[in-house]
N, C-alpha and C positions, 0 to 999 in steps of 0.2 A: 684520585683517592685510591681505586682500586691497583695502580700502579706502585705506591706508596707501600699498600700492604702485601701485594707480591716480593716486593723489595723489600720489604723487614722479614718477612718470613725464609730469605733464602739467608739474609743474614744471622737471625738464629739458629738456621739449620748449620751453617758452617758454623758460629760460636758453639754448637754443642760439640759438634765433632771434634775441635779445637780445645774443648773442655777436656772430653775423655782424653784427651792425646796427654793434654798438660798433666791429668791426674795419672795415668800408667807408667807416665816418663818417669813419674819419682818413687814407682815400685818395679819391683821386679815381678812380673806375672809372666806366664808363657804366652806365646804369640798368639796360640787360639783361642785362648780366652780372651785375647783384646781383639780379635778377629771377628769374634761372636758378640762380643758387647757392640762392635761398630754396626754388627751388622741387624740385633737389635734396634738401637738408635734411626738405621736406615728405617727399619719398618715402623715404628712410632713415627715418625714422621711421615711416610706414606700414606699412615691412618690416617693422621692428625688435619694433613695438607694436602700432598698430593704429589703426582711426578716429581714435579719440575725439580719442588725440593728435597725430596728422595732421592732426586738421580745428581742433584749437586750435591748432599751428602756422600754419596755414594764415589764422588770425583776427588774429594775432597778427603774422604777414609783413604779411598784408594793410597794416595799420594803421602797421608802421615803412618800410616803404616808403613808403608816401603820407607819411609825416610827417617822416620822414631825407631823402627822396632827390628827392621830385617836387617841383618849384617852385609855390608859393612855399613855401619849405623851412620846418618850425616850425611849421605847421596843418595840417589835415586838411582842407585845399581845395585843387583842382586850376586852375591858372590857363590852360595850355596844350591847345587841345582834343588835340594830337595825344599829350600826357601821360596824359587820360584813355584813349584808347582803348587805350596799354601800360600802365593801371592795369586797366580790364577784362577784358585778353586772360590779365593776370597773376592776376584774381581766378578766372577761370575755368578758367586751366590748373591755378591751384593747388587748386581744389578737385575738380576733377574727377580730377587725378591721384593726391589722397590717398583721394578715395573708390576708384578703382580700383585703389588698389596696397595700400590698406585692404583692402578684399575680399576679395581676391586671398590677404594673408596668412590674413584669419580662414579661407578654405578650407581652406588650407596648412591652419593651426593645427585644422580642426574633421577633414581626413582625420587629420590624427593622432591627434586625440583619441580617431576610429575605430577607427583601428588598435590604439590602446592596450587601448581597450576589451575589441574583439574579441579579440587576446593576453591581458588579463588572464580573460576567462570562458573562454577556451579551457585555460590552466593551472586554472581552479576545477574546470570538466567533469574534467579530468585526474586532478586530487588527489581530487577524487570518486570516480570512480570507481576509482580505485587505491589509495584509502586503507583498512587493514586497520581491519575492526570490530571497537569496542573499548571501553567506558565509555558515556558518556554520546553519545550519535548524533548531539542537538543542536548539546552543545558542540562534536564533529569538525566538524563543517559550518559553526559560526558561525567555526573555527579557520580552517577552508581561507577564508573569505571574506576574512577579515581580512589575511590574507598574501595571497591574489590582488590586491585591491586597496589592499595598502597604508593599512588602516581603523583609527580610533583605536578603535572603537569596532564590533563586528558580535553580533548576537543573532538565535537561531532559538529558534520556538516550537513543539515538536510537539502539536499538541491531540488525540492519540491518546494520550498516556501523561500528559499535562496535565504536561512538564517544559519548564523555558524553559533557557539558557546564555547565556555571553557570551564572548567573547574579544576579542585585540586589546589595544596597548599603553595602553589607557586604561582595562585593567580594565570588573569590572562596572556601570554605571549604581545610580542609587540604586532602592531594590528598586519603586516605583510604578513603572517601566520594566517588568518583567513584568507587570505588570499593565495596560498601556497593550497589551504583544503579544498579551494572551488578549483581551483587547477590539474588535483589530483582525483577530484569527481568527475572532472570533465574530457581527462584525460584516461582512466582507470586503469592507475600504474599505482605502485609505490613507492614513493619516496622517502629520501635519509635527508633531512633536512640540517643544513651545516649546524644550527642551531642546539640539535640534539635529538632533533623531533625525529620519529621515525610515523610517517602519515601515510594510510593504506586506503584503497576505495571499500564502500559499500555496495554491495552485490546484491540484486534480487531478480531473479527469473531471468540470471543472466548481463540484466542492463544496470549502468553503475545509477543509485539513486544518493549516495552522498560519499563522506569521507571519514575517517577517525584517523587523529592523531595522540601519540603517546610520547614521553615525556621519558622512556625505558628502553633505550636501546636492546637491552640486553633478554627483551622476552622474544621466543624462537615466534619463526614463520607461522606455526601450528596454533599459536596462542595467537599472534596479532590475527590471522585471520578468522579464528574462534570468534574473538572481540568484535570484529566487523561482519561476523554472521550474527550474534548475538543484536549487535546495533543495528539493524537492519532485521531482524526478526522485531525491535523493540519501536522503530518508525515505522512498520506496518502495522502496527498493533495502534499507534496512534491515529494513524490515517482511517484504521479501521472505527475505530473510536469517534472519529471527528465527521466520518458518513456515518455512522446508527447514530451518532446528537444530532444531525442535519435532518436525516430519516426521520428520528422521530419528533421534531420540531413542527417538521414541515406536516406530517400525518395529524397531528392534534391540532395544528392550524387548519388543516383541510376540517379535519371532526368539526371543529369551532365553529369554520365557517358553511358548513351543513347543515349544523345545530340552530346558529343563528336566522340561517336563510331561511329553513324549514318552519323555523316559527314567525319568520316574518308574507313566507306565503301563505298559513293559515291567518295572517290578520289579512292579508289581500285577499283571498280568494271571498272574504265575507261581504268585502264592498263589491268585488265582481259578482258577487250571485245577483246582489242586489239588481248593479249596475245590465245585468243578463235578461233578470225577471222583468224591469221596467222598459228596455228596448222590446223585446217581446212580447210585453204588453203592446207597446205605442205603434207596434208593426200590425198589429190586428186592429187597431181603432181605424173606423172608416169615417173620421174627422180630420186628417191629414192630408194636405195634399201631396202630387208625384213627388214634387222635390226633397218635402220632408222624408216621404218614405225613401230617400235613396240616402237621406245624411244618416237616417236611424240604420239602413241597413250597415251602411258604413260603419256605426258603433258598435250593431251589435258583433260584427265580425273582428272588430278590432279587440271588442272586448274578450270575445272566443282565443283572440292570436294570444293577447298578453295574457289569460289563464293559462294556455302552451307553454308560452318561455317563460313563468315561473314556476308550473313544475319539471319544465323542463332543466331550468337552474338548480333546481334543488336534486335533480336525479344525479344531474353534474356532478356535482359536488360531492356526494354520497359516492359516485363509484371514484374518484378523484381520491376520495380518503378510504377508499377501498372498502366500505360499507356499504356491500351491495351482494347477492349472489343471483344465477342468473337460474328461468324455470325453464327448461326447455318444452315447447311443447309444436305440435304438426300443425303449422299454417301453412293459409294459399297465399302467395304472394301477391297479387293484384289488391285487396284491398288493403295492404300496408302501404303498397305503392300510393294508389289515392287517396289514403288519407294525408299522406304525407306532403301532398301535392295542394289536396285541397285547403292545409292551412297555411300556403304562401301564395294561393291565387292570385292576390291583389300584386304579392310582387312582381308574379310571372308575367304579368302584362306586359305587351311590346316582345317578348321573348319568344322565340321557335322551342318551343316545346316538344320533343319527340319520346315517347316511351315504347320500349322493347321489350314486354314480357311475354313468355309463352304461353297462353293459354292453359290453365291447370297447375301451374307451379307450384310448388308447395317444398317448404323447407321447414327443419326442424329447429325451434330456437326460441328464445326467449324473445318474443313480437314484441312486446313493449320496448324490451332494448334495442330489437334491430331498426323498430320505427323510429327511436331517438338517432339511432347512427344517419339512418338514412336523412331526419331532417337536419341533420350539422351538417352532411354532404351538402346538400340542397344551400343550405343558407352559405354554404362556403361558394357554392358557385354562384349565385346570386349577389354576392358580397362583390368578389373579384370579375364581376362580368360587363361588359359594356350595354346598354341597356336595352339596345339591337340583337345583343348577340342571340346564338342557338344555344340550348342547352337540350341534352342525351341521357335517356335513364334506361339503362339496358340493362335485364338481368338472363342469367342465364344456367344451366344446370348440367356439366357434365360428370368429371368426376367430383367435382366440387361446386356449392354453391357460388355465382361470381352476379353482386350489385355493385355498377358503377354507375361513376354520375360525370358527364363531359360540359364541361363550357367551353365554348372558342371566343378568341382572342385574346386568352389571358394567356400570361407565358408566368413562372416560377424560377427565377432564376438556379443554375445548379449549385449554386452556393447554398441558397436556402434550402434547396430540396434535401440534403442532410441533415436540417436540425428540426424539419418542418413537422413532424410530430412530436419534438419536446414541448412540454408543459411551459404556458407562457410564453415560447418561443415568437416571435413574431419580428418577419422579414422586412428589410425596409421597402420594399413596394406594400407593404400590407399597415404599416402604420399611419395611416392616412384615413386606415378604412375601421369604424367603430368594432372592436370588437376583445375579449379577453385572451384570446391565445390557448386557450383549454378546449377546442371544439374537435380539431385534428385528433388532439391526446386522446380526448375520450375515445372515440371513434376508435382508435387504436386498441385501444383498453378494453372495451366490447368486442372487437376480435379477437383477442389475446386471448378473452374468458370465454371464447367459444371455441377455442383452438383455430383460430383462423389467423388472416395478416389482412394489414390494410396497407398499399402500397401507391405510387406516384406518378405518371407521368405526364411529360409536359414537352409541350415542341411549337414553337410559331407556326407549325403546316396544321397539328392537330389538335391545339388546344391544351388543355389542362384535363386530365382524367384521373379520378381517385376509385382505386376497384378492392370491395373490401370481398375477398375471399372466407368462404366457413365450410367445412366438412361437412358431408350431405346429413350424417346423423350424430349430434353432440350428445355427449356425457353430461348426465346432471352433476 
């Protein structure tokens, strides 16, 4: 098409030329004044079009002047020296005029093409960014391109969900076109598609994360890669979008189930008072014999364990959905140690029990939470531990607070040991073993908010050891 109208345009430029010639042929005017008219003509056309047909004008004056109008009139030889030198001054005005008044328009014509440009990425930024998310993310973004620049044809390729779209009044390409975008994502080049497609990658922080294709050969490098900064400014914004709906999904389902535990340990804890006051009654009556007093003891400590891990559950949960803050205040470490200890006595049995605390320890922290970390520690090695095994509670104090908790003979393979404080996360050696996958996280979570780290290690020589590190003095 654009062929076509290049080609009508040089052929009006030589029918005008060919006009003037026929109209001065049937007057007598002096040479300069048909000189000046051609060279007129040259520059209306320069304006109008451009070079190419100013400067075929300008071949085409040349040659009917020398052959209409300079003596000997009928050839293309000049008889008169002082004829030539108004054939030269006329070859050089006319060409030097249609080159610069040529120029001059493509400028004209190339700032506006600028401007066009810059107007149309400025409405794409726009509709980007104000467009409400909804369906497919590709197709919204191949949509806006397609109406920003007026495209038969616009396609994006997300290579994080591996979806491609298309929009634009020329519908989708035949389906090898997706397959040309993951190509050029995965390659991150650009390609001129024999089709017409001109398809470029998507860039972010350097790594290619998908593709655009366009339907317009004829927009510069500057714009196609505007378009695919834009498109890629516009699938991060989605990605961004699709973690804060996950975020906050997952946060009001944590709230939720806070809310609901919290009130379901206020209906339990009223049958445990009960279930508390009448062991403790039946434990003073001297109407029972040795045996009974060993099952009642039994209750009553069971019943002591299960008020632990329900409020234990509900503290879960609350710092889980992040409804929690932490009071710092100066404890001694030994009696967080035994109380910690003392409500999984009954497990510890059979177990090498070793504890290492320094006499006088004291750390600054929020006790009730450090005694929650330390009993998830506890129940994680007791979980994972042979029922022979030793278990190690060493605390220590130099520049930083350090409580670990050691089991031997469990090993954590190094695979899990990466993902082993995710929330729910749970390894397959560990799904065997009763439990929700939130005890590690938390654990984590309690250091985090003490500025400290809780970290892993694991080896068949020496067991399994979790050492949760805290700054000797915390900020409230």
């Amino acid at each position: 098409m654009r062929r076509l109208i290049a080609t009508g345009r040089i052929a009006a430029s030589i029918g005008l030329v060919g006009l003037i010639t026929a109209i001065y042929s049937q007057l007598h005017v002096n040479p300069a004044t048909i000189a000046l008219t051609y060279v007129v003509a040259i520059l209306a056309l320069a304006t109008a079009w451009g070079i190419v047909e100013a400067t075929t004008a300008s071949v085409v004056s040349l040659l009917g002047f020398n052959f209409f109008f300079l003596p000997p009139v009928g050839t293309l030889t000049i008889a008169d020296p002082q004829n030539w030198v108004a054939f030269v001054a006329f070859l050089v005005t006319a060409i030097i005029a249609s080159q610069l008044s040529g120029r001059a328009r493509q400028r004209q014509l190339d700032a506006a093409a600028r401007q066009r440009d810059l107007e149309r990425l400025y409405a794409l930024s726009r509709a980007l960014l104000l467009s409400e998310r909804g369906g497919s993310i590709p197709g919204e973004i191949a949509r806006h391109i397609a109406d920003a620049f007026e495209l038969r044809q616009a396609g994006v390729y997300d290579q994080r969900t591996d979806r491609a779209a298309w929009a634009g009044v020329g519908g989708a390409p035949a389906a090898e076109a997706d397959d040309r975008l993951r190509e050029v994502a995965r390659r991150a080049v650009t390609l001129h598609d024999p089709s017409g497609l001109v398809i470029s990658a998507i860039h972010l922080g350097g790594a290619p994360i998908g593709s655009v294709g366009l339907s317009d050969p004829a927009l510069s490098d500057t714009v196609l890669n505007s378009i695919a900064n834009l498109a890629a400014i516009g699938l991060e914004r989605s990605w961004a979008d699709e973690a804060t709906a996950r975020a906050k999904a997952a946060r009001e389902s944590s709230e939720l189930r806070a809310t609901v535990l919290d009130a379901l340990a206020h209906e339990f804890k009223t049958p445990l008072t009960a279930m508390k006051a009448a062991s403790s009654d039946l434990r003073t009556s001297d109407a029972l014999g040795a045996k009974d007093g060993e099952l009642i003891a039994i209750i009553d400590e069971e019943v002591d364990r299960l008020g632990v891990l329900v409020t234990d559950a509900v503290q879960m949960l609350r710092i889980d959905a992040g409804d929690f803050t932490i009071h710092p205040e100066r404890h001694q470490v030994d009696p967080i140690v035994e109380t910690a200890l003392d409500k999984f006595d009954r497990q510890l049995e059979g177990h090498t029990v070793t504890v290492r605390v320094p006499e006088g320890l004291t750390i600054e922290a929020d006790g009730e939470l450090l005694g929650l970390a330390l009993r998830q520690l506890l129940d994680n090695a007791l979980k994972y531990s042979p029922p022979a095994s030793s278990i190690e509670l060493r605390a220590s104090a130099e520049d930083d607070f350090r409580l670990s908790v050691t089991n031997s003979g469990s090993l954590i393979p190094a695979t899990d040991r990466l993902r082993i404080f995710e929330r729910f996360y749970r390894g397959g050696h560990a799904r065997q073993v009763p439990g929700t996958g939130l005890g590690l996280a938390i654990v984590q979570e309690i250091a985090h908010m003490h500025g400290g780290t809780l970290s892993v290690n694991s080896s068949s020589e020496g067991g399994t050891t979790f050492t949760l590190s805290l700054p000797r003095k915390v900020a409230a």
